[in-house]
C-alpha positions in Angstrom: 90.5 -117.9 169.1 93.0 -119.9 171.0 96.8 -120.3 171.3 97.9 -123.5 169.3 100.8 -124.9 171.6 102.2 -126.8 169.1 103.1 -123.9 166.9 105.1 -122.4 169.6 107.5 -125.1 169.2 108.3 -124.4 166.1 109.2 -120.9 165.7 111.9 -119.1 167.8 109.9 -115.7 168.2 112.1 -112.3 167.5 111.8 -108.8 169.1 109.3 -106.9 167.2 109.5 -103.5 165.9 107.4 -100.8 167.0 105.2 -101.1 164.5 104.8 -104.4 164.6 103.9 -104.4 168.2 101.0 -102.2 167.9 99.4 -104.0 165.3 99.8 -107.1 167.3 98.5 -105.5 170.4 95.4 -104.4 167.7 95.1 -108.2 167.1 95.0 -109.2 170.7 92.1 -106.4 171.8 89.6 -107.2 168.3 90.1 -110.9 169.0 89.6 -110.3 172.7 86.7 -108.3 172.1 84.9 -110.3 169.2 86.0 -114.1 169.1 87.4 -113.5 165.7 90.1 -111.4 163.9 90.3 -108.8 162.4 89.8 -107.9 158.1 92.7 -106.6 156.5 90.6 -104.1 155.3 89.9 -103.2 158.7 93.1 -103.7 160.0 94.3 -101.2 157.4 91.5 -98.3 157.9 92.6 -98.8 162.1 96.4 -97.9 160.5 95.8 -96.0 157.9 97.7 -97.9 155.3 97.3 -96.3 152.5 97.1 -100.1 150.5 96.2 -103.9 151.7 99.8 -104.3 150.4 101.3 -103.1 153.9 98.8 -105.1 156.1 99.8 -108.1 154.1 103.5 -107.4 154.6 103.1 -107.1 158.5 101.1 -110.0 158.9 104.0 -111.7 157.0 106.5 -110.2 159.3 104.6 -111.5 162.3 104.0 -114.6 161.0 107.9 -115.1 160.0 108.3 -113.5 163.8 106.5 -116.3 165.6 103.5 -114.0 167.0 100.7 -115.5 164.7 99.6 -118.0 162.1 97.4 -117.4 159.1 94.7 -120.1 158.7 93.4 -121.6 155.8 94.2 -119.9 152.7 90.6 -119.1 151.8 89.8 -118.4 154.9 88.8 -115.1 156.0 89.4 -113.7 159.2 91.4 -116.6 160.1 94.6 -115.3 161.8 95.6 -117.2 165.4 97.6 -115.8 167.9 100.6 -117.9 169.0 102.5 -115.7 171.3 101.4 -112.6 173.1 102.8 -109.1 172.5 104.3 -109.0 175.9 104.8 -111.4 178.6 101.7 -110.2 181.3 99.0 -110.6 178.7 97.3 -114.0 180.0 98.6 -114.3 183.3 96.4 -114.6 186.3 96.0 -112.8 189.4 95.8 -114.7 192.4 94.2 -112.7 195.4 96.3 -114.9 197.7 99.4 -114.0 195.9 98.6 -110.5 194.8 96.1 -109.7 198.6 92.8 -107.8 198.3 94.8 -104.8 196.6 96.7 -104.0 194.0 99.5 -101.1 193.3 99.0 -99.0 190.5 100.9 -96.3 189.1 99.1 -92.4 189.7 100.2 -90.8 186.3 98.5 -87.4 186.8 95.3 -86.2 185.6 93.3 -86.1 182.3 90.8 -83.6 180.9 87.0 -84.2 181.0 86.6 -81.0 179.3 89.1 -79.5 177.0 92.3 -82.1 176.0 94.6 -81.7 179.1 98.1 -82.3 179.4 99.1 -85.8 180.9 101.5 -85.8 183.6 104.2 -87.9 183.5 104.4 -90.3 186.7 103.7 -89.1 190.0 102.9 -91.4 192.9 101.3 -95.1 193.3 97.5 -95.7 195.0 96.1 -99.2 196.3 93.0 -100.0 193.9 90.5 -102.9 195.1 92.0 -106.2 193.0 88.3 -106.8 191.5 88.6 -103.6 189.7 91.7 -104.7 187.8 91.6 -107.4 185.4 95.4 -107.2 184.4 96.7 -105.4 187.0 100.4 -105.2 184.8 98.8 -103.7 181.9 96.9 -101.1 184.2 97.1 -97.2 185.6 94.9 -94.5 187.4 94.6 -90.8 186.5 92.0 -88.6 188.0 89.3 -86.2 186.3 89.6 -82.8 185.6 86.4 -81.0 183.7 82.7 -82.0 183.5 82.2 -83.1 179.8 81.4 -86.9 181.4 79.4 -86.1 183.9 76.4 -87.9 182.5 77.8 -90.8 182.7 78.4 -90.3 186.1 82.1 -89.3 186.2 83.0 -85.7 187.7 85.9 -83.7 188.3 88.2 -85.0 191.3 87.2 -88.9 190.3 90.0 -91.4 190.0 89.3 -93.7 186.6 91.4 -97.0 186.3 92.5 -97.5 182.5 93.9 -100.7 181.0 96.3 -100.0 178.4 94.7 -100.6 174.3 95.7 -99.3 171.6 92.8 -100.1 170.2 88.9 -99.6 171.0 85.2 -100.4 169.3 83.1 -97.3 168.0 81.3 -96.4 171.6 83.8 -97.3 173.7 84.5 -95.2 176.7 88.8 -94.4 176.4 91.5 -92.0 177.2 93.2 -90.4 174.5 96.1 -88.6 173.6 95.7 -86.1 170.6 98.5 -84.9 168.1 99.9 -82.1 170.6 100.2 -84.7 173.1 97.4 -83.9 175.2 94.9 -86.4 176.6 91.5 -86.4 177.1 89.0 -89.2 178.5 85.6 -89.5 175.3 83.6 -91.8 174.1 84.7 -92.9 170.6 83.0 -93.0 167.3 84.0 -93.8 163.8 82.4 -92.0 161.2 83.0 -91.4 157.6 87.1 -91.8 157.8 86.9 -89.4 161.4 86.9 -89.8 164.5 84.4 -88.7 166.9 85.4 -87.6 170.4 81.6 -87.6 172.4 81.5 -85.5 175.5 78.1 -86.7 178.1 76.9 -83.1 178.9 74.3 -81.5 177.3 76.2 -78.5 177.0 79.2 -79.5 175.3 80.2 -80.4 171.4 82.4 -83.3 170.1 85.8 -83.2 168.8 86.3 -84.2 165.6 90.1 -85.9 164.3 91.6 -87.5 161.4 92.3 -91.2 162.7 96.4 -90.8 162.2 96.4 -87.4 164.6 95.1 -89.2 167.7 96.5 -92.1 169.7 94.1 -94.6 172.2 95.7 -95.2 175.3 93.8 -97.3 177.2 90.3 -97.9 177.7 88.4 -97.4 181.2 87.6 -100.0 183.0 86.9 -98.8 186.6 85.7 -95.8 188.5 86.7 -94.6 192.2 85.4 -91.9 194.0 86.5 -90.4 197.5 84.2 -88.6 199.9 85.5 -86.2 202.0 
C-alpha cells in the first residue's frame, strides 16, 4: 500500500483521539507487515469490539479525519493510508546526519521470567545506527530472568524494542500485562487467548484474555556486553 498524495490535499487532518490512534498505528504495522490491510473482522478481534458496528464507525472517523481512504466499495481489504499516525513514521535516517550511532532512551529492565515491573526512564545508551530502523520510534531495556534463553537472550542483555501496538502470532515482543508489569514472550493467538511462550524447556506459558494485556513494542535488536 502506498500514500496517495493527492488525497492529502484534500483533507485538513484533525488530532485524533486515543483510540483512534491506536487503531491507526494497528493499520500502519498489518500493512507494514503484509502489503495489505487489515479485515474488519480482524481489526475487531485485535480490539475486542464487541460488533463490526464499532470498527466501521472508527474507520469512518479516520476517514472524516484525513488519516485514510476506503477503496472501492466492494473491495475488501482495501483501506489506504494517507497520513501517518505521528510525524517520524517514514522518515529516513541519514548516517551522515544521524553518525554511526544513535541515542536511545534506557527505560529500565523487563522480566524474562516472571512479568517484571518496567521502570520508568532512567538514563540514554549509544546503539550502533544499523540496529535501529526508526530510531524516533525506538528504546532499550535490559533482561532480567532466563525464560528466553533458547533463543539466545540471557539475563544482563540489552534488547532494542521499536514501539507496536500490534504484532503477528510468533512474534518476539515486550509486553505490559493488566497490573502494569512487562515481560519480553513470544506471542500466540489461540482460541480468543493469548499465549505468552517462554524458550526454556523448563518453564510454562502464560495464558491472557486479549483486553488484559497491552504490546509495547516488538524486538528488533540484541546487544550484549562482555566484561
Amino acid at each position: 500500500m502506498t500514500t496517495n498524495p493527492m488525497n492529502l490535499n484534500q483533507k485538513t487532518t484533525c488530532s485524533l483521539t486515543q483510540k483512534e490512534k491506536m487503531i491507526l498505528e494497528f493499520l500502519e504495522s498489518f500493512i507494514k507487515q503484509e502489503g495489505i490491510s487489515p479485515a474488519y473482522t480482524e481489526i475487531q478481534s485485535h480490539f475486542g469490539f464487541a460488533s463490526i458496528h464499532s470498527v466501521q464507525r472508527y474507520i469512518q472517523q479516520l476517514e472524516q479525519k484525513g488519516y485514510i481512504q476506503k477503496g472501492e466499495p466492494n473491495q475488501k481489504r482495501s483501506l489506504i493510508l494517507l497520513k501517518a499516525s505521528h510525524d517520524f513514521a517514514n522518515e529516513l535516517y541519514d548516517p551522515a546526519t544521524y553518525g554511526s550511532a544513535v541515542r536511545l532512551p534506557l527505560l529500565g529492565k523487563v522480566a524474562a521470567g516472571l512479568p517484571l515491573e518496567a521502570k520508568t526512564y532512567d538514563e540514554q545508551m549509544d546503539v550502533p545506527l544499523a540496529l535501529v530502523p526508526r530510531p524516533t520510534e525506538s528504546f532499550v531495556l535490559r533482561v532480567q530472568g532466563e525464560s528466553m534463553i533458547d533463543e539466545g537472550i540471557f539475563d544482563g542483555d540489552l534488547i532494542i524494542i521499536e514501539k507496536r501496538n500490534f504484532a503477528h502470532s510468533g512474534s518476539l515482543v515486550v509486553v505490559a500485562t493488566e497490573d502494569e508489569s512487562a515481560t519480553v514472550k513470544r506471542i500466540f493467538y489461540k482460541e480468543g487467548l493469548v499465549e505468552l511462550r517462554p524458550a526454556n524447556a523448563q518453564m510454562q506459558s502464560f495464558w491472557y484474555e486479549p483486553h488484559k494485556i497491552s504490546i509495547q513494542g516488538l524486538v528488533v535488536g540484541l546487544i550484549r556486553q562482555y566484561l
